[in-house]
N, CA, C and O atoms as CSV, one atom per row, in Angstrom:
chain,resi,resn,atom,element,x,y,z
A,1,UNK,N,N,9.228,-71.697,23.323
A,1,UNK,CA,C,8.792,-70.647,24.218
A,1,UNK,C,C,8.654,-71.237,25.612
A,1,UNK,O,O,7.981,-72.260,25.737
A,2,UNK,N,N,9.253,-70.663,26.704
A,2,UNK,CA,C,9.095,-71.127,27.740
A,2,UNK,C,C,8.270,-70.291,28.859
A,2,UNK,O,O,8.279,-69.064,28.758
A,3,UNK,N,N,7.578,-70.884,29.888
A,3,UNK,CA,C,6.486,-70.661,30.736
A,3,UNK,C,C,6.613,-69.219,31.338
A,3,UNK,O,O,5.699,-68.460,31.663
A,4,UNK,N,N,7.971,-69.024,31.409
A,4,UNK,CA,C,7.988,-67.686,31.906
A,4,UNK,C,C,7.601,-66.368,30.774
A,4,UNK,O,O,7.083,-65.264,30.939
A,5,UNK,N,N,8.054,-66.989,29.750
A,5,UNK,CA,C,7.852,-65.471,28.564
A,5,UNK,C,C,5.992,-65.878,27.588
A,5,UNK,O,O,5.211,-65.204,26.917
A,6,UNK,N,N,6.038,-67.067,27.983
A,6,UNK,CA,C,4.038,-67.133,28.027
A,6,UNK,C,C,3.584,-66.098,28.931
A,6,UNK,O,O,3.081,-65.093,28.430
A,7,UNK,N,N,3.665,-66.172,29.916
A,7,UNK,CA,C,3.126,-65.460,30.867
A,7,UNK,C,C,3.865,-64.024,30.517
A,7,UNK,O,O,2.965,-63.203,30.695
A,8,UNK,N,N,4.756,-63.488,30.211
A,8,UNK,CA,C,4.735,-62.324,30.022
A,8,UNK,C,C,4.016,-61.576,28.599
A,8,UNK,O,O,3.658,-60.398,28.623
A,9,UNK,N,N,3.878,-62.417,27.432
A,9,UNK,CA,C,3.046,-62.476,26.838
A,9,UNK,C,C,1.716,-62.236,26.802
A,9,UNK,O,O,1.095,-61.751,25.856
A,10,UNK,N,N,1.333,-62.547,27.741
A,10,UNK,CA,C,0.188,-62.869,28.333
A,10,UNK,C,C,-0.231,-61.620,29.502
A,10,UNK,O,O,-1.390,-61.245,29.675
A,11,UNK,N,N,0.648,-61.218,30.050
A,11,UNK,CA,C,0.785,-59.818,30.674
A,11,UNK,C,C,0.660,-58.491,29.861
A,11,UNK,O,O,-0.075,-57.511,29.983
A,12,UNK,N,N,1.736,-58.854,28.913
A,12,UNK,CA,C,1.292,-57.800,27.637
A,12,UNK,C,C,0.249,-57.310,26.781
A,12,UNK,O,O,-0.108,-56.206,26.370
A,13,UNK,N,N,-0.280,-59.013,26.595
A,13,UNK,CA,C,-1.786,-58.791,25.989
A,13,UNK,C,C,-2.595,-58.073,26.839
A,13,UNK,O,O,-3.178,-57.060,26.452
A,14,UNK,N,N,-2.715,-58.633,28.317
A,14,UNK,CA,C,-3.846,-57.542,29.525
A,14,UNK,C,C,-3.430,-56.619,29.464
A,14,UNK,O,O,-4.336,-55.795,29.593
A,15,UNK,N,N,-2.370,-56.085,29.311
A,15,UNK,CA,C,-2.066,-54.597,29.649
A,15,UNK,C,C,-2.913,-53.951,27.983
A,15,UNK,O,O,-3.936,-53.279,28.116
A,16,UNK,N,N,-2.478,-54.180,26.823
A,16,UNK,CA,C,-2.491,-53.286,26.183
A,16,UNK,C,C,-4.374,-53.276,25.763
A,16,UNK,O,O,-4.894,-52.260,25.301
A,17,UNK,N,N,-5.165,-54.548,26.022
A,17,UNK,CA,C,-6.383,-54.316,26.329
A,17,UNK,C,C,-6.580,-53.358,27.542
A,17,UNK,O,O,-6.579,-52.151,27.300
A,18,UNK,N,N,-6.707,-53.681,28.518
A,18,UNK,CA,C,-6.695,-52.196,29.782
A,18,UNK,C,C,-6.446,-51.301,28.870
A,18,UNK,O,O,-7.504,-50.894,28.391
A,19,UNK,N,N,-5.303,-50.691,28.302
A,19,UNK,CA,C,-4.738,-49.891,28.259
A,19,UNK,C,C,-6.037,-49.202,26.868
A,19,UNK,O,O,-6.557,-48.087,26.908
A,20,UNK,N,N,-6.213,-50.022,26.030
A,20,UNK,CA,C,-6.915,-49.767,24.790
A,20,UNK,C,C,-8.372,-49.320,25.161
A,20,UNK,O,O,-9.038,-48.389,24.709
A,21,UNK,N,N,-8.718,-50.399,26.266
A,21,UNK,CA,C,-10.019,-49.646,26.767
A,21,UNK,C,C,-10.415,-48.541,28.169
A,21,UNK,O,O,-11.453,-48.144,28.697
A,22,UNK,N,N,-9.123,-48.365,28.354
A,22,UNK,CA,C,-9.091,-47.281,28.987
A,22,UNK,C,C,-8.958,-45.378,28.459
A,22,UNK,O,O,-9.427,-44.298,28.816
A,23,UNK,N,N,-8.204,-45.811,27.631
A,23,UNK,CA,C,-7.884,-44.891,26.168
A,23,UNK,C,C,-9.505,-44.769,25.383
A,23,UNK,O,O,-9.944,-43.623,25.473
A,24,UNK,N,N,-10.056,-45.342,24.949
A,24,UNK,CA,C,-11.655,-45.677,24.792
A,24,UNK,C,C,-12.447,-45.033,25.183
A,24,UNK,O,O,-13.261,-44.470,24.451
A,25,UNK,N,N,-12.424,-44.923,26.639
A,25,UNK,CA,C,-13.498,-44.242,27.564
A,25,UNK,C,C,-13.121,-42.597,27.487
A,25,UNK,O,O,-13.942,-41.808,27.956
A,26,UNK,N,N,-11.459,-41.924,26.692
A,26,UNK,CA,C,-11.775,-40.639,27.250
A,26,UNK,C,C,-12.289,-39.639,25.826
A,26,UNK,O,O,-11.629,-38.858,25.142
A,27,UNK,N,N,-13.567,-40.002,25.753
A,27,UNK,CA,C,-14.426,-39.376,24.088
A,27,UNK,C,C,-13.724,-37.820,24.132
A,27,UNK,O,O,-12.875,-37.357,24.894
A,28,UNK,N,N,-14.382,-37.276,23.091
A,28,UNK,CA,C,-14.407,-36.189,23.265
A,28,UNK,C,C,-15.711,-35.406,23.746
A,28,UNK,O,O,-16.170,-36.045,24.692
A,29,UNK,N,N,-16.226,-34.670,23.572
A,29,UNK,CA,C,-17.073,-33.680,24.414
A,29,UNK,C,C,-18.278,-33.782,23.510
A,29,UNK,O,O,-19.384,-33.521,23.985
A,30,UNK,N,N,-18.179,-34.068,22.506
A,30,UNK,CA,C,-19.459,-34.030,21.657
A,30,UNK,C,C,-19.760,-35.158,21.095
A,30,UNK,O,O,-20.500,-35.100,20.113
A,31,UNK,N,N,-19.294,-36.427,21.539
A,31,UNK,CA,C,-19.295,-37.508,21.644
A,31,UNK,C,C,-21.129,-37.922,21.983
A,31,UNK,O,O,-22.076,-38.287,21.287
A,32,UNK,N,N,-20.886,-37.580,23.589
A,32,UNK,CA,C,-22.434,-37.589,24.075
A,32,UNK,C,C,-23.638,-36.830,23.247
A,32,UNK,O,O,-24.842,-36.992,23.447
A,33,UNK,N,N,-22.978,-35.888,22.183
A,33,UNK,CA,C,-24.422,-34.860,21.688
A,33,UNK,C,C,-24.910,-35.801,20.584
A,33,UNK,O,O,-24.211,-36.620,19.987
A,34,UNK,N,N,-26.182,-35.569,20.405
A,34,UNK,CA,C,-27.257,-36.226,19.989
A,34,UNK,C,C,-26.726,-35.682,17.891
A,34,UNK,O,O,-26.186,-34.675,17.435
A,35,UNK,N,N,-27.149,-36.707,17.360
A,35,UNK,CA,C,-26.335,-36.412,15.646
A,35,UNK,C,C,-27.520,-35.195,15.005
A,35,UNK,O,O,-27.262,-34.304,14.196
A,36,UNK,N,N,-28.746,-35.467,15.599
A,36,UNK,CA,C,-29.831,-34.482,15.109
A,36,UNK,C,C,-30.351,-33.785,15.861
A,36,UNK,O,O,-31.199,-34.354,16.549
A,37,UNK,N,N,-30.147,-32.276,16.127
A,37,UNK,CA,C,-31.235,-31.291,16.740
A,37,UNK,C,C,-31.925,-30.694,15.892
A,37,UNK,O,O,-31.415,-30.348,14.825
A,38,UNK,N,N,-33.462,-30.402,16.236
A,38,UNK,CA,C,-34.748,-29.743,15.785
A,38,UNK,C,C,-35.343,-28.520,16.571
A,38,UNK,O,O,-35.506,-28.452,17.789
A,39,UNK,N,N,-35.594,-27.699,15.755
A,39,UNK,CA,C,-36.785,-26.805,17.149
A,39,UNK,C,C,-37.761,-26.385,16.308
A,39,UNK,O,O,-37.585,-25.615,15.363
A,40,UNK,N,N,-39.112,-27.033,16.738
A,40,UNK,CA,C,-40.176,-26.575,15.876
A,40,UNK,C,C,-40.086,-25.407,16.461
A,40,UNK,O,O,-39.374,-24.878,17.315
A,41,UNK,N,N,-41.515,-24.963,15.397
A,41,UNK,CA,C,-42.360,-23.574,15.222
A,41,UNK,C,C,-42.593,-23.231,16.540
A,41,UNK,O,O,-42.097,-22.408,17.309
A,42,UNK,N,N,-43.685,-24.268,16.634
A,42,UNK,CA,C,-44.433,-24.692,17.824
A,42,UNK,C,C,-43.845,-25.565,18.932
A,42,UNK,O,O,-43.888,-26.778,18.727
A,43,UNK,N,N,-43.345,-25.170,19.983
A,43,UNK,CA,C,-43.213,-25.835,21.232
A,43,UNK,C,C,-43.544,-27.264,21.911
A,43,UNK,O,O,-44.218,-27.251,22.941
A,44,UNK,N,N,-43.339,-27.832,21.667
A,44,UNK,CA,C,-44.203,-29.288,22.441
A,44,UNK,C,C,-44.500,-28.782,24.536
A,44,UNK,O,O,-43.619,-28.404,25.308
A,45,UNK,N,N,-46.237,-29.018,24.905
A,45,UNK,CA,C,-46.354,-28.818,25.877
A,45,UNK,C,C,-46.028,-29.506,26.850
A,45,UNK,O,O,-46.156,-29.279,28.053
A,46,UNK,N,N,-45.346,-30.861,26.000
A,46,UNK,CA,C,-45.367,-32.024,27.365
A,46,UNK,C,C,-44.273,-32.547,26.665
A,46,UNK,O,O,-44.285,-32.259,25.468
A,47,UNK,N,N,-42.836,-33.588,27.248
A,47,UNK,CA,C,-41.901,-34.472,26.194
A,47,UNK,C,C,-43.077,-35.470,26.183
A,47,UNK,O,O,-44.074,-35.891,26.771
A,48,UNK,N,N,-41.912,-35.591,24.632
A,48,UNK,CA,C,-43.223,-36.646,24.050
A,48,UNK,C,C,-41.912,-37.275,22.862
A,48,UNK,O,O,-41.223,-36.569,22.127
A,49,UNK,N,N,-41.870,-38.779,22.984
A,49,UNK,CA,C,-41.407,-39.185,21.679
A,49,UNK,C,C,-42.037,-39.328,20.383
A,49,UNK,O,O,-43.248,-39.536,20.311
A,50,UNK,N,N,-40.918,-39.183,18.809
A,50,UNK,CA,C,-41.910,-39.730,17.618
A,50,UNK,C,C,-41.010,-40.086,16.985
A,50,UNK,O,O,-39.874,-39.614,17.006
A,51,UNK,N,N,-41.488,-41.140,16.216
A,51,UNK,CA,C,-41.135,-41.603,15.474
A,51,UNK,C,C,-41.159,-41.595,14.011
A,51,UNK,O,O,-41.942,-42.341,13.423
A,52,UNK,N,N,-40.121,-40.570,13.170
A,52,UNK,CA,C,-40.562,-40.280,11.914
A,52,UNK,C,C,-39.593,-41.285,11.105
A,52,UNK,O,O,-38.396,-41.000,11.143
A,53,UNK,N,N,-39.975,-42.421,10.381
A,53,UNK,CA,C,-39.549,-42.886,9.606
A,53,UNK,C,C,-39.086,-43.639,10.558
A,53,UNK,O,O,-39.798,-44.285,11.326
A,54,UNK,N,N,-37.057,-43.586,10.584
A,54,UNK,CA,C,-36.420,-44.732,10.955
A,54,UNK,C,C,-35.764,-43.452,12.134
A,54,UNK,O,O,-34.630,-43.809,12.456
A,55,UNK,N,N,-36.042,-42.493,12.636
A,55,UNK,CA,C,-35.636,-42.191,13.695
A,55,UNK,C,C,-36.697,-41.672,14.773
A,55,UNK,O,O,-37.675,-40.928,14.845
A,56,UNK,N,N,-36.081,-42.332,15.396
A,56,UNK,CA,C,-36.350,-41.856,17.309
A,56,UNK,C,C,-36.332,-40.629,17.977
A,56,UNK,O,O,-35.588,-40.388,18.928
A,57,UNK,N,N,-37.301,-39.694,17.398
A,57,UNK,CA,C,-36.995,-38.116,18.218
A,57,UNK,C,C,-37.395,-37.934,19.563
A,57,UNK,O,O,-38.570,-37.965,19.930
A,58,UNK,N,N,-36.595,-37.779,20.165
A,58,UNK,CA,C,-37.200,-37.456,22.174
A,58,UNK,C,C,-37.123,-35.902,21.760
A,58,UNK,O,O,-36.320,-35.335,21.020
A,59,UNK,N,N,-38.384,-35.327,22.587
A,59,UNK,CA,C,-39.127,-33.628,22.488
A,59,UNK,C,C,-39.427,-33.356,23.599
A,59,UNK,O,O,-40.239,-34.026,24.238
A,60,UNK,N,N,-38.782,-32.227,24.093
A,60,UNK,CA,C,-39.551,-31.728,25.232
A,60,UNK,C,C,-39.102,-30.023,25.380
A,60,UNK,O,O,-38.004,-29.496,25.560
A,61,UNK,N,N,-40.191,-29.575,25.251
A,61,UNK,CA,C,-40.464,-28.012,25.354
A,61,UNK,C,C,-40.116,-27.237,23.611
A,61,UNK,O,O,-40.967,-27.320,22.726
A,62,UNK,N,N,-38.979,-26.642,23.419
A,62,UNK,CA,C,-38.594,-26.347,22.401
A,62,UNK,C,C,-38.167,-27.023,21.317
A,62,UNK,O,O,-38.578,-26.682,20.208
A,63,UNK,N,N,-37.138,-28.253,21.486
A,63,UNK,CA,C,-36.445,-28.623,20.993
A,63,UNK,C,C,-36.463,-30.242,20.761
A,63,UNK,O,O,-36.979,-30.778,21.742
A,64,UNK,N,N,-36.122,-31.038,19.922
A,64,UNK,CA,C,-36.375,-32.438,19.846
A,64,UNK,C,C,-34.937,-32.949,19.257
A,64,UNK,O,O,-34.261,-32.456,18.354
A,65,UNK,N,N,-34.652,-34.299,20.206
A,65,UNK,CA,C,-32.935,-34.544,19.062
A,65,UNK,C,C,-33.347,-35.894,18.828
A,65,UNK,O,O,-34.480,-36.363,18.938
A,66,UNK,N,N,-32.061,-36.580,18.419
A,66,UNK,CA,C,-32.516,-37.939,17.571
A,66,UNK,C,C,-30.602,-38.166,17.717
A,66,UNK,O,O,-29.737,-37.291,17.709
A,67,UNK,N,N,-30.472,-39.481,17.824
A,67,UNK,CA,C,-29.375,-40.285,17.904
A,67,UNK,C,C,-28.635,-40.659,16.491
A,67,UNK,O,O,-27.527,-40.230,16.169
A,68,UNK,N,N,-29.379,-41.461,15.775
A,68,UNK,CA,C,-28.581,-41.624,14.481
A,68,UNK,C,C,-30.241,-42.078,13.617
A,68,UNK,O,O,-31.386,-42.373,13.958
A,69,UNK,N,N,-29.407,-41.884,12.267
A,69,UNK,CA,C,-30.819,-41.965,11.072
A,69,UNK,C,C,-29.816,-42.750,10.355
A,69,UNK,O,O,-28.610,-42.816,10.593
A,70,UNK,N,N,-30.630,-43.455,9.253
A,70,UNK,CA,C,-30.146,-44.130,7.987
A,70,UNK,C,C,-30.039,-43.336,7.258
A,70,UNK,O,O,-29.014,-43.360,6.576
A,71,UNK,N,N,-30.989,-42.289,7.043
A,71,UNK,CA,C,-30.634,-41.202,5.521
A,71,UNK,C,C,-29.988,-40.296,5.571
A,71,UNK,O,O,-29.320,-39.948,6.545
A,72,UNK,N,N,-30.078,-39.706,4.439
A,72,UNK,CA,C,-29.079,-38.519,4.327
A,72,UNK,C,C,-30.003,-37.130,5.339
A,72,UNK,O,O,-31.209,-36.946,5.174
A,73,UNK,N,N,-29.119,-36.248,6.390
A,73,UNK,CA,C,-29.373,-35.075,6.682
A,73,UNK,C,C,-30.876,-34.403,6.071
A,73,UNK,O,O,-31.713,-34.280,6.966
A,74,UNK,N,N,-31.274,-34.018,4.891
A,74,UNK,CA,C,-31.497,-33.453,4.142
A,74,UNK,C,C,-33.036,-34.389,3.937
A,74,UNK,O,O,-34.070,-33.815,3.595
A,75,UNK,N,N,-32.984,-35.705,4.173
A,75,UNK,CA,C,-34.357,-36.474,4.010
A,75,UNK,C,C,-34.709,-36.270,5.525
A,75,UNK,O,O,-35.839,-35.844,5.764
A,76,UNK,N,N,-33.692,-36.582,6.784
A,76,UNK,CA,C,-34.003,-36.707,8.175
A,76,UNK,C,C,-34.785,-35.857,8.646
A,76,UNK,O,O,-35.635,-36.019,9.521
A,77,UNK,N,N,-34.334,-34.303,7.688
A,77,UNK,CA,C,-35.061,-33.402,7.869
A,77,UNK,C,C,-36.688,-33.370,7.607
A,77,UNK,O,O,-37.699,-33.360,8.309
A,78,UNK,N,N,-36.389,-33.361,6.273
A,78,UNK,CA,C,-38.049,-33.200,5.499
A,78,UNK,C,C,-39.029,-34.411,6.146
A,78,UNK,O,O,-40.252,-34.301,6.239
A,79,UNK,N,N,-38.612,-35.043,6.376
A,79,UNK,CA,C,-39.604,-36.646,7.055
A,79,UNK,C,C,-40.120,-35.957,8.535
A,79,UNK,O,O,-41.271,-35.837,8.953
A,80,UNK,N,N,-38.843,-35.557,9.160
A,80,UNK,CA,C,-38.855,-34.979,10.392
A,80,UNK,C,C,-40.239,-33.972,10.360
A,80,UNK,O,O,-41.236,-34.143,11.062
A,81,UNK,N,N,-40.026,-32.815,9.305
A,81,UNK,CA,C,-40.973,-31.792,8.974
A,81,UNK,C,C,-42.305,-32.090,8.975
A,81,UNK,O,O,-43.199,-31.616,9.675
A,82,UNK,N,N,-42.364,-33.194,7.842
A,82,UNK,CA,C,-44.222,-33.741,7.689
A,82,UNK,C,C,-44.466,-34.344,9.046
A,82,UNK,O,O,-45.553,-33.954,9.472
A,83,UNK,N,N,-43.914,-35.070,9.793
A,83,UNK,CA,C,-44.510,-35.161,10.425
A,83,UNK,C,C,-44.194,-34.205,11.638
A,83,UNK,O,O,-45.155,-33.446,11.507
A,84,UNK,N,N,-43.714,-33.869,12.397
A,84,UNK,CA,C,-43.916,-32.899,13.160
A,84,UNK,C,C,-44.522,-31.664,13.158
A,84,UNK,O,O,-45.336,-31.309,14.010
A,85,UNK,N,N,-43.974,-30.685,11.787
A,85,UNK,CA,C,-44.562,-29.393,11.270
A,85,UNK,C,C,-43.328,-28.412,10.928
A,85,UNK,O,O,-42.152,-28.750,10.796
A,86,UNK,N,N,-43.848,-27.183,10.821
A,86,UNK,CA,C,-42.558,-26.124,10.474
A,86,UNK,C,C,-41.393,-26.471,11.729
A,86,UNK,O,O,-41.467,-26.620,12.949
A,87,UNK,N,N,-40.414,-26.504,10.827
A,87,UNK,CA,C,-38.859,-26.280,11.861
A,87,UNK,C,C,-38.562,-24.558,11.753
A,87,UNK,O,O,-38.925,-23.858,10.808
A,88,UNK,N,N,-38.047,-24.230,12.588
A,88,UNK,CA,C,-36.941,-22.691,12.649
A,88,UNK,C,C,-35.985,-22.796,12.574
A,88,UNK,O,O,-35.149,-21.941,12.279
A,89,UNK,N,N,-35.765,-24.531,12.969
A,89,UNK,CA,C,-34.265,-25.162,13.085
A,89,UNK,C,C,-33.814,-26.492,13.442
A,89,UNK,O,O,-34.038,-27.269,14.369
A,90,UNK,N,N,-32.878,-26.493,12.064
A,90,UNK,CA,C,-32.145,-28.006,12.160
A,90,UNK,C,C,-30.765,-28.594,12.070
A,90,UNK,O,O,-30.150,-28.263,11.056
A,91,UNK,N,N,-30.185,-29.338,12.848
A,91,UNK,CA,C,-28.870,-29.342,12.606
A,91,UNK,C,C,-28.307,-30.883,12.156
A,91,UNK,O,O,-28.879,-31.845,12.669
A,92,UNK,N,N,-27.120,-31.145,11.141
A,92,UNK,CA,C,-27.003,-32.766,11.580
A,92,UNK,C,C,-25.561,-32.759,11.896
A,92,UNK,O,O,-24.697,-32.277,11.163
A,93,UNK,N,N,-25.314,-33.463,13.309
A,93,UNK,CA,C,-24.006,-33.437,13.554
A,93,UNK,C,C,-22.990,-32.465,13.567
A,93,UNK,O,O,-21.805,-32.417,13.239
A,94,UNK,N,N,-24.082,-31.476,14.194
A,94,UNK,CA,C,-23.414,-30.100,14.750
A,94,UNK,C,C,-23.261,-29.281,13.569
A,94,UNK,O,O,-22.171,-28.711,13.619
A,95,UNK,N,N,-24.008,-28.950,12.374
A,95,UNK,CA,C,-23.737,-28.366,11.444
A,95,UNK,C,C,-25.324,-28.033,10.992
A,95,UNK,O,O,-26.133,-28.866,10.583
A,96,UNK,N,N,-25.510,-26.861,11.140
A,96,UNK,CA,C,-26.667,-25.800,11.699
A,96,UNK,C,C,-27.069,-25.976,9.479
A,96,UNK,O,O,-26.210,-25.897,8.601
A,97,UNK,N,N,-28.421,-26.184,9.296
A,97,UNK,CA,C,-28.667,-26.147,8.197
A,97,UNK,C,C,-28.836,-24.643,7.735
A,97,UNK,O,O,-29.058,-23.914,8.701
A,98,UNK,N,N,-28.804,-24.155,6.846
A,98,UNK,CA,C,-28.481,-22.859,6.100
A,98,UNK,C,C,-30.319,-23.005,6.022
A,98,UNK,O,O,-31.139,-23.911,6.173
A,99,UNK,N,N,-30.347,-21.467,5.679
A,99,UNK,CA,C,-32.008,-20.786,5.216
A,99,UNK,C,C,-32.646,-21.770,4.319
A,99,UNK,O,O,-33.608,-22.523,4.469
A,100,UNK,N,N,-31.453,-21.441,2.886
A,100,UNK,CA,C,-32.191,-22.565,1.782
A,100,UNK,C,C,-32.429,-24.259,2.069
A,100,UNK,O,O,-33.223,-24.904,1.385
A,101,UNK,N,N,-31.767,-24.762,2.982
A,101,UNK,CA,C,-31.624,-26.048,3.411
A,101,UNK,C,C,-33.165,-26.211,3.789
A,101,UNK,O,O,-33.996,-26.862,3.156
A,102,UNK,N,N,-33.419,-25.288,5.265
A,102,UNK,CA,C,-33.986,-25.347,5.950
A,102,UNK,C,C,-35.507,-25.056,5.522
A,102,UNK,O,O,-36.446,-25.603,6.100
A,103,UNK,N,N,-35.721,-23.902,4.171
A,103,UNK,CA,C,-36.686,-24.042,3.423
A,103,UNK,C,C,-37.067,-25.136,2.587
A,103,UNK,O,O,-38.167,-25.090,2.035
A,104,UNK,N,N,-36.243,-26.200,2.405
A,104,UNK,CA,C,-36.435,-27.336,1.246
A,104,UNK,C,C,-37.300,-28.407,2.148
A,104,UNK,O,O,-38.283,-29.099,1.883
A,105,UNK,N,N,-36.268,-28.189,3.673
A,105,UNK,CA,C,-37.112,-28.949,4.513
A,105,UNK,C,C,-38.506,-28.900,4.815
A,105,UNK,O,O,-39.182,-29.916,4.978
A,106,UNK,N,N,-39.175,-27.127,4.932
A,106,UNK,CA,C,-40.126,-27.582,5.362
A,106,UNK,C,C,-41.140,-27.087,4.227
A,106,UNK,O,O,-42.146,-26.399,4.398
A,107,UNK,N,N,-40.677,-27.560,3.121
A,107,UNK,CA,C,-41.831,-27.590,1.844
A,107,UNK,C,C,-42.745,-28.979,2.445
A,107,UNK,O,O,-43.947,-29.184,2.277
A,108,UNK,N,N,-41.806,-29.790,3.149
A,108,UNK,CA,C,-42.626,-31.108,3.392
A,108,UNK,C,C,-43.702,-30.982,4.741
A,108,UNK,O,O,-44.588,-31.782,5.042
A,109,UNK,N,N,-43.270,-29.539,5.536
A,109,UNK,CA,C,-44.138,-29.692,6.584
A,109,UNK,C,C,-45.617,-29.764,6.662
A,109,UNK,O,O,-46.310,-29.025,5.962
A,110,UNK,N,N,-46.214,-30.768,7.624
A,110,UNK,CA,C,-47.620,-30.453,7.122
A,110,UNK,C,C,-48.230,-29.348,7.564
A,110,UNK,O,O,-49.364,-29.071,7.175
């Protein structure tokens, strides 16, 4: 291999990194949305974070979301419930929990 086709080699590799992390940056639109939305019963008067279990809920006014959980949907919920209180509504990853879902959840509310 000689010095000239190293270096183009070597051109190729930068390009198709650029190229890979440029391609990278264009997400899609729901990329940025949060994997868990909540809306209690009750309103929060002030944001306020909590911490139920192993997720991170940021709350302010109606609604509270959360980034990612270890468990399944369906526990994120009910954990979510006891400690916060009745939900009206929960979603995981853009997929709105059904009545019966949403009742299983808040058997756990306190």
């Amino acid at each position: 291999m000689t010095f000239s086709s190293s270096r183009s080699l070597i051109a190729l590799a930068a390009f198709a990194t650029s190229a890979t992390l440029f391609v990278g940056t264009g997400t899609p639109a729901f990329a940025g949305s949060p994997a868990y939305r909540l809306v209690p019963v009750t309103a929060f008067a002030a944001a306020d974070k909590i911490i139920a279990r192993d997720v991170l809920w940021s709350c302010a006014g109606n609604a509270c979301v959360a980034n990612n959980a270890t468990s399944r949907p369906a526990i994120v919920c009910a954990v979510a419930a006891k400690k916060i209180g009745q939900l009206s509504a929960f979603s995981a990853n853009g997929k709105d929990f059904t009545a019966d879902e949403l009742a299983k959840c808040n058997a756990r509310a306190k």
